[in-house]
C-alpha positions in Angstrom: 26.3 40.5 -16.5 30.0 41.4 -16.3 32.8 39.7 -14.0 32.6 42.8 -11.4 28.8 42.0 -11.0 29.5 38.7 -11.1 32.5 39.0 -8.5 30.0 41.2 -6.8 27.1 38.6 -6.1 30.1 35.8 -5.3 31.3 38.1 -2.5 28.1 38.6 -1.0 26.7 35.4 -1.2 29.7 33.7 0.7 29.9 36.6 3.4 25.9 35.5 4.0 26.1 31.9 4.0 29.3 31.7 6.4 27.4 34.2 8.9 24.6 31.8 8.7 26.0 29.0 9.6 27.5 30.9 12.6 24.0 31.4 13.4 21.5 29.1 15.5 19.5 28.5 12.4 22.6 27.7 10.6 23.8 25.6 13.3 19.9 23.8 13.4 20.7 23.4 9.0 23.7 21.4 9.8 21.8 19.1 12.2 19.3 17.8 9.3 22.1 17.2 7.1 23.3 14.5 9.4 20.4 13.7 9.8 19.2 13.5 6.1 22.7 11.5 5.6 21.9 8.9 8.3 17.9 8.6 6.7 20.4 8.2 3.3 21.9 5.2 4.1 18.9 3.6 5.8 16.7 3.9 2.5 18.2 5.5 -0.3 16.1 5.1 -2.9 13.3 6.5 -1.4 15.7 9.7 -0.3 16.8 9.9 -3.9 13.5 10.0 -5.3 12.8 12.8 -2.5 16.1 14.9 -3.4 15.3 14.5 -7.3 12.1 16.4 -6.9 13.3 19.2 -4.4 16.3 19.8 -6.8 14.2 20.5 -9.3 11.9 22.8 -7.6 15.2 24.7 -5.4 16.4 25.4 -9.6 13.6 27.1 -10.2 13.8 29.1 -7.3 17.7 30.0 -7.9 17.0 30.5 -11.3 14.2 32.6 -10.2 16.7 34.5 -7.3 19.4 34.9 -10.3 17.3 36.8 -12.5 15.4 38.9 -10.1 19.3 40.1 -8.6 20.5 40.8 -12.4 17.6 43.2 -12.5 18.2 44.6 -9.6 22.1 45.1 -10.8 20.8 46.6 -14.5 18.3 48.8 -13.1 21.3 50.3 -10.7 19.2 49.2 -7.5 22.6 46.6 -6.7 25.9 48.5 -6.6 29.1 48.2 -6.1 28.6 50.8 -3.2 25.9 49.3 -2.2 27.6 45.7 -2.2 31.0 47.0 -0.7 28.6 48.2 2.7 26.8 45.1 2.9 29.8 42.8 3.0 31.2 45.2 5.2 27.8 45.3 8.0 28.3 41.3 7.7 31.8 40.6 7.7 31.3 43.4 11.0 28.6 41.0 12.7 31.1 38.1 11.8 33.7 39.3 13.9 31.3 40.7 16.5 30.1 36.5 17.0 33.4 35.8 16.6 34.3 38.3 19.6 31.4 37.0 21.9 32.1 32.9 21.1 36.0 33.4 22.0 34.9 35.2 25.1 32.6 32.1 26.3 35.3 30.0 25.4 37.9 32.5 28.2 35.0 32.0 30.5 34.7 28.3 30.3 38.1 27.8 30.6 38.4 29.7 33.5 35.3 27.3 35.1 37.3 24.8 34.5 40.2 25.7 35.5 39.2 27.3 39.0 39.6 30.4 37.7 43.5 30.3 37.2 45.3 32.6 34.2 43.3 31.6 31.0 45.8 30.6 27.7 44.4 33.4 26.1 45.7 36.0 28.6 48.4 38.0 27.6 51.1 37.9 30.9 51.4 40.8 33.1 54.4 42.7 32.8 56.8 43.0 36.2 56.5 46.7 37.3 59.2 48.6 35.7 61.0 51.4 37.9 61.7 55.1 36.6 65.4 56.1 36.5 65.5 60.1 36.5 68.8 61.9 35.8 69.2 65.3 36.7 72.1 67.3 35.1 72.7 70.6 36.1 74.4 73.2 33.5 77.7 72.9 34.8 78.0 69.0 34.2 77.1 69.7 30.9 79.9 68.8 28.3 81.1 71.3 26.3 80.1 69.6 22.8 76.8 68.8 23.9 76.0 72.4 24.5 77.4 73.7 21.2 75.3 71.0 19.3 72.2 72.2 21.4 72.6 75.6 20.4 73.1 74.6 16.6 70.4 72.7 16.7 68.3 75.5 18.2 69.7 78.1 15.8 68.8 75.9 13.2 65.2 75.6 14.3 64.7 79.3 14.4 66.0 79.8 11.2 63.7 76.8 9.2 
């Protein structure tokens, strides 16, 4: 398998696991890891006996994932195209979570804060007044209207 392919799979893979562990299922994985580290250190042993047996059966599953995928990439069914627009539909749901966590984070600081101006509010500009000049003709210097009427000519002509 070449480094593109190879570059390829890397990408994908850690788009997937970081939207996973955005998830509620991700978010449930990182709660048996602290638990699995607090069982650890009450009886290791027994945990390491446990973890030597389900490493051993999770390589055969990768090993089994890894050469299903570099079918898939020989027999043209994985892409480049194909990788490119599924990065791009999870890096997309990403920042879609991303979007919806910052906005319960506005709206909990603005419970907590009685509803004042939230940090992440950009301040309101003051009200800016129009100033409107109106020349007439005659005020017009001299110059100014010669360099119009170049600048007119010169438009016609192009």
């Amino acid at each position: 398998m070449g480094r593109l392919s190879s570059l390829l799979i890397g990408t994908i893979t850690g788009a997937s696991v970081a939207y996973f562990l955005t998830t509620e299922k991700g978010k449930e994985l990182t709660g048996k890891v602290k638990g699995f580290v607090k069982e650890y250190q009450e009886n290791p042993q027994e945990v390491h006996d446990s973890v030597k047996q389900s490493a051993m059966e999770l390589s055969k599953q990768a090993s089994d994932a890894i050469q299903q995928t570099k079918e898939k990439v020989e027999s043209g069914e994985i892409n480049k195209d194909t990788v490119i627009e599924t990065v791009k539909d999870k890096t997309q749901d990403v920042v879609e979570f991303s979007q919806d966590a910052i906005q319960t984070i506005k709206e909990k600081i603005q419970q907590k804060t009685g509803n004042q101006a939230s940090p992440f509010q950009p301040k309101q500009e003051k009200e800016s007044e129009e100033i409107v000049l109106e020349l007439e003709e005659e005020t017009a210097l001299p110059e100014v209207e010669e360099e119009i009427k170049r600048n007119s000519c010169r438009r016609r002509i192009k």
